[in-house]
C-alpha positions in Angstrom: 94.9 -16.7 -7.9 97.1 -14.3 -10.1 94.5 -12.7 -12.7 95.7 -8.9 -12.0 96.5 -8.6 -16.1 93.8 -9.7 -16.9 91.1 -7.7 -14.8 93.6 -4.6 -15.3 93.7 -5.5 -19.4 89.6 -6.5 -19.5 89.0 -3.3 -17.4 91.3 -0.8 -20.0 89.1 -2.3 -22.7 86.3 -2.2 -21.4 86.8 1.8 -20.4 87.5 2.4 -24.4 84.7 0.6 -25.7 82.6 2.6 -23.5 84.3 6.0 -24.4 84.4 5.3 -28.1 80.6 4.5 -27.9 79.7 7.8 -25.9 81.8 10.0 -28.6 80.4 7.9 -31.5 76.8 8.9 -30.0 77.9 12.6 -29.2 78.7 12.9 -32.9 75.7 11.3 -34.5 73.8 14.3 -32.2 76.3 16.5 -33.7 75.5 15.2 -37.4 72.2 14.8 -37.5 69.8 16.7 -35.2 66.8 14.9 -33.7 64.7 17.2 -36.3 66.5 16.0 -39.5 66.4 12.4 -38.1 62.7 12.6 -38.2 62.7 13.5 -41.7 63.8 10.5 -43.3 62.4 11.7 -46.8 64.2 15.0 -46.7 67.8 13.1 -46.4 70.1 12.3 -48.9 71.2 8.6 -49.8 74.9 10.1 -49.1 73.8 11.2 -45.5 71.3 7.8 -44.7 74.3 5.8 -45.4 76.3 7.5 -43.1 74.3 7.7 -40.4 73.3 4.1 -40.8 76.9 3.6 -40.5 77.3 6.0 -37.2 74.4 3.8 -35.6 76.0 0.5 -36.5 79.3 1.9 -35.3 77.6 2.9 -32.0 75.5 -0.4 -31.6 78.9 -2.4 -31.9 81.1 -0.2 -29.6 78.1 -0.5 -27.0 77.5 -4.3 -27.0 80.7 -4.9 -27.0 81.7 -2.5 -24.0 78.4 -5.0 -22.2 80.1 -7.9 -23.0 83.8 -6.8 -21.5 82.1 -5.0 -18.5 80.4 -8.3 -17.5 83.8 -10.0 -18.2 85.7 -7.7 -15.9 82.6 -8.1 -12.9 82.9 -12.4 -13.7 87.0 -12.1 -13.2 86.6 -9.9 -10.2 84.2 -11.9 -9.0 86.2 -15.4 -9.7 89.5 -13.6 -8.4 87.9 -12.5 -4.9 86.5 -15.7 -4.4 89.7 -17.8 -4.7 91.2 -15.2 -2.2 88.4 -16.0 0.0 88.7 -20.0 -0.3 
């Protein structure tokens, strides 16, 4: 079976979902330190909105990068198997 591309293309993407979710995470730290998180009251509506949007940003680049990483193990898997049989 020829599915080279497509691990190679699934892998790439999966790699850059992963990365964008780790630097999406680094910079909510950045942002908001555990201590202001905690302190919902004291926030702004300017600076809950954002970081509402930083977590939904993060929760998206993270499911997604689960969904392609068990795409590239199911091609791997389906690809060394019809070299096997």
């Amino acid at each position: 079976m020829r599915m080279t591309g497509a691990v190679i293309t699934i892998g790439v993407l999966a790699a850059i979902a992963s990365a964008m979710a780790t630097v999406t995470n680094m910079v909510i730290k950045r942002e908001f330190p555990p201590d202001i998180r905690r302190l919902k009251f004291d926030r702004t509506q300017d600076q809950s909105y954002r970081f509402g949007c930083y977590q939904l940003t993060a929760n998206i680049f993270y499911y997604q990068s689960l969904i392609l990483w068990a795409a590239l193990v199911a091609l791997v898997g389906i690809k060394v198997l019809g070299e096997l049989g």
